[in-house]
C-alpha positions in Angstrom: -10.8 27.0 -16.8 -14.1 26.1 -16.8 -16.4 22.8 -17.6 -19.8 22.9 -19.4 -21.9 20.1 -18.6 -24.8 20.0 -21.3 -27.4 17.4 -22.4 -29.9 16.6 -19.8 -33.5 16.4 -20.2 -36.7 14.7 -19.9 -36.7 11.2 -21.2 -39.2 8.0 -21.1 -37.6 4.7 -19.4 -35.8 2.7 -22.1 -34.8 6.3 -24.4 -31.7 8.2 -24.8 -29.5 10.8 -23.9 -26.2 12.2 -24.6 -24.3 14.4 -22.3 -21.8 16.5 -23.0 -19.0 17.9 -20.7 -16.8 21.1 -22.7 -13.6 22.3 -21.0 -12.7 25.8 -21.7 -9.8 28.5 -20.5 -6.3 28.3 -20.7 -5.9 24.7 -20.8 -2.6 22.5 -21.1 -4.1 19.0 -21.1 -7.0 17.1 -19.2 -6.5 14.4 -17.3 -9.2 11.5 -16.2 -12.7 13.4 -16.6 -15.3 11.8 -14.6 -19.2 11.6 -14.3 -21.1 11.9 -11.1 -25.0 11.9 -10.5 -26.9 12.8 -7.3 -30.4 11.7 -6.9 -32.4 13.4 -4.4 -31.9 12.4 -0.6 -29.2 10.2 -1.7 -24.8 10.3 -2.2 -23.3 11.7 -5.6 -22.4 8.4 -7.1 -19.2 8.0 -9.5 -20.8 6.7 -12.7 -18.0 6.8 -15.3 -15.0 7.9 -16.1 -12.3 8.3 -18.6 -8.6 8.9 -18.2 -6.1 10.9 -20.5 -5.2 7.7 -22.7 -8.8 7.3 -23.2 -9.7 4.1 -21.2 -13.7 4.1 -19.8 -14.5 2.8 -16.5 -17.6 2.0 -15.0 -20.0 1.9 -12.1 -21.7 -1.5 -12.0 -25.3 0.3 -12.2 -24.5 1.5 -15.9 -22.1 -1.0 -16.8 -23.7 -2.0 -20.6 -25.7 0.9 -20.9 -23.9 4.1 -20.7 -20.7 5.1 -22.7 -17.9 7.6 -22.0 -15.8 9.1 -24.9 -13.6 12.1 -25.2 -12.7 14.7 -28.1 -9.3 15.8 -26.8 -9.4 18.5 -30.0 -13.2 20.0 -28.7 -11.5 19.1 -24.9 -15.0 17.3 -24.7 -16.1 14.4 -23.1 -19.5 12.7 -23.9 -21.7 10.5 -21.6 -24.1 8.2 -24.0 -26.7 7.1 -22.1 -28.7 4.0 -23.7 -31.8 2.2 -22.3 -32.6 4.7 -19.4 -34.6 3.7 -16.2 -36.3 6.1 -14.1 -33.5 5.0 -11.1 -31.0 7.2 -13.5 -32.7 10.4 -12.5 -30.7 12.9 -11.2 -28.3 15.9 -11.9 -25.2 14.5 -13.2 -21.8 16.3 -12.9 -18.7 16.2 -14.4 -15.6 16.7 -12.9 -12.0 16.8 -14.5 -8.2 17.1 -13.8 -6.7 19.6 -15.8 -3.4 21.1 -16.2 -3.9 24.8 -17.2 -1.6 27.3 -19.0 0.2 28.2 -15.7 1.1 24.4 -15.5 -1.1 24.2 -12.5 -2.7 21.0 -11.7 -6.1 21.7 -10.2 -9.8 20.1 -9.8 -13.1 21.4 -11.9 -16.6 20.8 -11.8 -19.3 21.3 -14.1 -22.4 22.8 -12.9 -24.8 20.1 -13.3 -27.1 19.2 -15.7 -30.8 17.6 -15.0 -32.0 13.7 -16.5 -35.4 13.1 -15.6 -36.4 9.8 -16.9 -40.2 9.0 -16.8 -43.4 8.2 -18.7 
């Protein structure tokens, strides 16, 4: 199994981005799928995250402005993020609970993907 994180870029404070986060491999089901970030010199902060019936939760510092959704037929979950500041730079990650083929509950990552929001 492995997760795609896609979507990151440079954007100017107030614009948009969507991220993407694609689970492939022998897959049974996913689980809650979460979104980190890391800025530089600081802690990977949880930002969001979604679990397997499709309920969003999130961190206080996004709360309004971002939106997790999932595609459980693409095994893809999304990350809209609305009215960026430049405090939301960093590389954000996803991370998932997935039950492969074997039956195997185990823990993924994504590899990271870049948002740089500036003018």
């Amino acid at each position: 199994v492995q997760l795609q994180a896609s979507g990151g870029g440079l954007v100017q404070p107030g614009g948009s981005l969507r991220l993407s986060c694609a689970a492939s491999g022998g897959i049974f089901s996913i689980g809650t799928v979460n979104w980190y970030r890391q800025a530089p010199g600081k802690q990977r902060e949880l930002v969001a995250f979604i679990n397997s019936a499709g309920r969003p939760n999130y961190s206080d510092s996004v709360k309004g402005r971002f939106t997790i959704s999932r595609d459980n037929a693409k095994n893809t979950v999304y990350l809209q993020m609305n009215y960026l500041k430049p405090e939301d730079t960093a590389v954000y990650y996803c991370n998932a609970i997935v039950v492969g083929s074997d039956h195997v509950l185990r823990n993924y990552w994504g590899q990271g993907t870049q948002v740089t929001v500036s003018s």
